[in-house]
C-alpha positions in Angstrom: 19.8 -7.6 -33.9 19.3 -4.3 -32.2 15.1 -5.5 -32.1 16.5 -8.6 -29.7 19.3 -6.5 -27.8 16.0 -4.2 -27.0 14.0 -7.2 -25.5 17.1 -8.3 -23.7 17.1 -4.9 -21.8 13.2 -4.6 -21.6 13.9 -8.0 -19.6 16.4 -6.6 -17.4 14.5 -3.7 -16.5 11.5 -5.2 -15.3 13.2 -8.4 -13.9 15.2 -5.7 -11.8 12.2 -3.8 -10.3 10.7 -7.6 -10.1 13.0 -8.6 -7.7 13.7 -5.4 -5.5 10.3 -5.7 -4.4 9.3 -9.3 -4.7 6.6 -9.0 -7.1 7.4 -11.0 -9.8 7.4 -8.5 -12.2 3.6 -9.1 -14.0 2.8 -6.0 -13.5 5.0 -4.8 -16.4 5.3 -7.6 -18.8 1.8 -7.6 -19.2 1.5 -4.1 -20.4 4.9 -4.4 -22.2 3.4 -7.7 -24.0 0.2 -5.8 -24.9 2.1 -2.9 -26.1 4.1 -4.8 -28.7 0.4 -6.6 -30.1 -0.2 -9.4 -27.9 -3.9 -9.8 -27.1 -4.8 -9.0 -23.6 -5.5 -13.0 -22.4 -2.4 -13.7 -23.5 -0.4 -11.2 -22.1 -1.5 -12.5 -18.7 -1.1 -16.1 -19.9 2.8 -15.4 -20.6 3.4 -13.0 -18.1 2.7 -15.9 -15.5 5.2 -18.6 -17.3 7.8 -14.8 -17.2 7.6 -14.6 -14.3 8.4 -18.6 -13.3 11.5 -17.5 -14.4 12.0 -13.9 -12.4 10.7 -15.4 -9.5 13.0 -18.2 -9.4 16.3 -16.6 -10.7 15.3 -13.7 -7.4 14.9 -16.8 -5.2 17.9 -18.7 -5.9 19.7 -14.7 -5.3 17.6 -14.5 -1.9 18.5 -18.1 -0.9 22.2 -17.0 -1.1 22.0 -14.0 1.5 20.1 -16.3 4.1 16.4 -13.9 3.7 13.9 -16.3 2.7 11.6 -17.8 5.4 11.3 -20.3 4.1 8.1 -22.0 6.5 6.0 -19.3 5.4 6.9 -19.0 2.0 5.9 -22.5 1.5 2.8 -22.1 3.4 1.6 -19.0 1.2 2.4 -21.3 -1.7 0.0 -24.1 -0.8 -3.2 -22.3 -0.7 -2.0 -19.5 -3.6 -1.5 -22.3 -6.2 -5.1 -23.0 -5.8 -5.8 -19.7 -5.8 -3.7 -18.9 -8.9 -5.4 -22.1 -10.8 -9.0 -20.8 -10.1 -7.7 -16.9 -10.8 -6.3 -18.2 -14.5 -9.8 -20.4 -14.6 -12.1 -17.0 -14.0 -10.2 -15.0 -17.2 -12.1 -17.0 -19.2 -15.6 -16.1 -18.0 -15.5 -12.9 -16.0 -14.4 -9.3 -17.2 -11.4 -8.1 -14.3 -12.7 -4.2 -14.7 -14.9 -3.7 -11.9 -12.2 -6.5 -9.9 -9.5 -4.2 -10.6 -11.6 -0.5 -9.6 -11.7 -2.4 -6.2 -8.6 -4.0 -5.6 -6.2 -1.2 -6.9 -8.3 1.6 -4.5 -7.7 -1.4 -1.3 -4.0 -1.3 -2.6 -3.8 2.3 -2.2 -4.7 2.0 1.5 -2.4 -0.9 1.8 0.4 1.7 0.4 0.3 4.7 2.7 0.1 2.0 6.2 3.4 0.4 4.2 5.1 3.9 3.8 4.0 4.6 6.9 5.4 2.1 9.2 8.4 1.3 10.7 10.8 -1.2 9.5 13.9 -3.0 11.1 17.3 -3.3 9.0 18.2 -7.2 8.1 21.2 -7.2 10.8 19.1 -6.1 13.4 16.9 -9.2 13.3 17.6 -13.3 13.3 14.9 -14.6 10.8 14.5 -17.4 13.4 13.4 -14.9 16.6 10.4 -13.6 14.1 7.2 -14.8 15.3 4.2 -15.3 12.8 1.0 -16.4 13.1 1.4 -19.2 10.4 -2.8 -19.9 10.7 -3.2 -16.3 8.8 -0.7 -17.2 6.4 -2.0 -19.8 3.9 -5.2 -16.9 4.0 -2.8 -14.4 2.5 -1.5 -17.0 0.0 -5.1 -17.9 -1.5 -6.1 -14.4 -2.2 -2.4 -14.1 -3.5 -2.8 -16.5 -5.9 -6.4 -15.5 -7.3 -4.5 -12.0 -8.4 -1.6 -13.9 -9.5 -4.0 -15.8 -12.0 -6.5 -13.8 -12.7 -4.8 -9.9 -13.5 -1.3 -11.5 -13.7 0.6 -10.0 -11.3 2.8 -12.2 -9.8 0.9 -12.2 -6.0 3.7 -10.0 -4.4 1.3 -7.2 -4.5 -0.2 -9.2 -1.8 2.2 -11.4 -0.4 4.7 -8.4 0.9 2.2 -6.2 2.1 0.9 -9.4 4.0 4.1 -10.9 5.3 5.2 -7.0 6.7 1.5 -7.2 8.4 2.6 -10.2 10.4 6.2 -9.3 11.8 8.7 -10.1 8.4 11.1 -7.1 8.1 10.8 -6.1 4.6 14.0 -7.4 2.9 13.0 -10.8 4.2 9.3 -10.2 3.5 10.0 -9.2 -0.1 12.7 -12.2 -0.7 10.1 -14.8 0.8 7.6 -13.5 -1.7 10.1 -14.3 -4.5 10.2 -17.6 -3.5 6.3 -18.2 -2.6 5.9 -16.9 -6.3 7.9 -19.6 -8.0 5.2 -21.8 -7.0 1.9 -19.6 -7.6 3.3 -18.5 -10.8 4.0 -21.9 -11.7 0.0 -23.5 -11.1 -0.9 -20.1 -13.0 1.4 -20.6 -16.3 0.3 -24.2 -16.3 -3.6 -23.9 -16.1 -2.8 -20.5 -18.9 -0.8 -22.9 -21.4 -3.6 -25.6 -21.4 -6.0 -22.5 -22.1 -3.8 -21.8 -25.1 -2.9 -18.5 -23.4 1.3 -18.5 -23.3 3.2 -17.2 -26.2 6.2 -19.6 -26.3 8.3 -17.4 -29.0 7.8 -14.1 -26.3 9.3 -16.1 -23.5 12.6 -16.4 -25.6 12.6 -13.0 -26.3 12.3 -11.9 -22.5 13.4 -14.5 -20.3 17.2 -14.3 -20.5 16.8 -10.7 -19.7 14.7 -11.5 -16.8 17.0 -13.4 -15.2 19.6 -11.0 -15.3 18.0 -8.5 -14.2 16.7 -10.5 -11.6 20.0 -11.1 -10.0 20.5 -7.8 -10.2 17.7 -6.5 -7.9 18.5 -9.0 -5.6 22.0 -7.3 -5.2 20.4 -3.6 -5.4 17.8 -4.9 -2.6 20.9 -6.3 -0.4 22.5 -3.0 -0.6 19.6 -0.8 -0.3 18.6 0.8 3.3 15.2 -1.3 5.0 13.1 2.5 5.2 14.6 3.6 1.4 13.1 -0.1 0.4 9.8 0.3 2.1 9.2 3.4 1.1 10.1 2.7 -2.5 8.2 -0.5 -2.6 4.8 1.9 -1.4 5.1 4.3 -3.9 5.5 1.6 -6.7 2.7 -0.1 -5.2 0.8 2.9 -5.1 1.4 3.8 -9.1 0.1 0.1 -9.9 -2.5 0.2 -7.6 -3.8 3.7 -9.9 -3.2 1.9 -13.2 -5.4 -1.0 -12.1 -7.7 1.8 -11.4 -7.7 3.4 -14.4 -7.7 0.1 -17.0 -10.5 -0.6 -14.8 -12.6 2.5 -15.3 -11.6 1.9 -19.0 -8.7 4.6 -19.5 -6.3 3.7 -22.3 -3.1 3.2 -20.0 -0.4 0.7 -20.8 
């Protein structure tokens, strides 16, 4: 019982950080999965049908405080399902190391312009006065959804980064995210359970858990101060940007 109530909180955790930031919340259930035995392919495999779940219990909690744009989020999501099919396709002929020595040293860069620039606070904007350039977006969303598939991450690494590039205050930026994710992690989890990938009796372990939690970073997120979330959301991105690093140079990190 207590092995189960553990899960259930493991779930929480990450489906809290998950939805604070709008990434999904791959980038721990992964290594959690890996921890506890899983073998590596699989870990990706069921940490993209995870975090179907994450990502859609943090949209439904976004949808409900009016933050999701919703015309970009659905335009990241058409080209990043591709992506996140032919990202889940390349695990089974490429090795990520080198992939990940690149992309988590470009994330580090991405991290100190996010920390450093200024944000505006939710009441200060209408999400219908932001003005994007919606031919860059579907860009964003392909390279999104390669990440999501291939190092199973959820594409929120990319997506807020991206979306605070083009105007999107970052409490709308990371709840669009959420939402673009329910659809890349979606295309990912299918192409990963036809490659025999997803671990069906660790997705009742963790889901329940996940969406909790992820109602619960919503709620933190709402109540949390636009410069306190951008900052925080740097320095998280800059720790997984380092652990990328470091699997990829072949350190033993979770």
């Amino acid at each position: 019982m207590l092995k189960y109530l553990g899960y259930f909180a493991v779930g929480i955790f990450i489906g809290i950080l998950a939805a604070m930031f709008g990434l999904g919340g791959g980038f721990l259930v992964v290594p959690t999965l890996n921890l506890l035995g899983v073998e590596i392919h699989h870990a990706v495999g069921t940490s993209s049908a995870a975090v179907v779940f994450t990502s859609l219990s943090s949209a439904v909690a976004y949808a409900r405080q009016g933050r999701i744009h919703y015309k970009a989020g659905l335009l990241l999501a058409s080209t990043a399902v591709v992506g996140a099919y032919i990202g889940a396709w390349m695990t089974g002929f490429i090795s990520s190391s080198q992939l990940k020595v690149i992309f988590g040293l470009a994330l580090v860069v991405v991290a100190i312009r996010i920390y450093r620039k200024k944000t505006a606070e939710p009441t200060e904007v209408r999400l219908e006065d932001v003005e994007i350039n919606y031919k860059l977006v579907p860009v964003g969303g392909f390279f999104a959804g390669i990440a999501s598939g291939l190092l199973g991450v959820g594409g929120g690494i990319i997506n807020v980064p991206f979306l605070t590039y083009l105007g999107l205050p970052i409490h709308h930026a990371v709840a669009t995210s959420s939402f673009a994710i329910v659809f890349t992690a979606t295309a990912g989890a299918l192409k990963h359970y036809m490659m025999g990938n997803v671990e069906v009796q660790w997705l009742v372990l963790l889901v329940p858990g996940l969406i909790v939690g992820a109602q619960l970073g919503a709620r933190i997120a709402k109540r949390t101060k636009a410069s306190d979330l951008k900052k925080a959301f740097a320095v998280v991105m800059a720790l997984l940007a380092l652990r990328m690093v470091l699997k990829g140079l072949g350190f033993g990190v979770p």
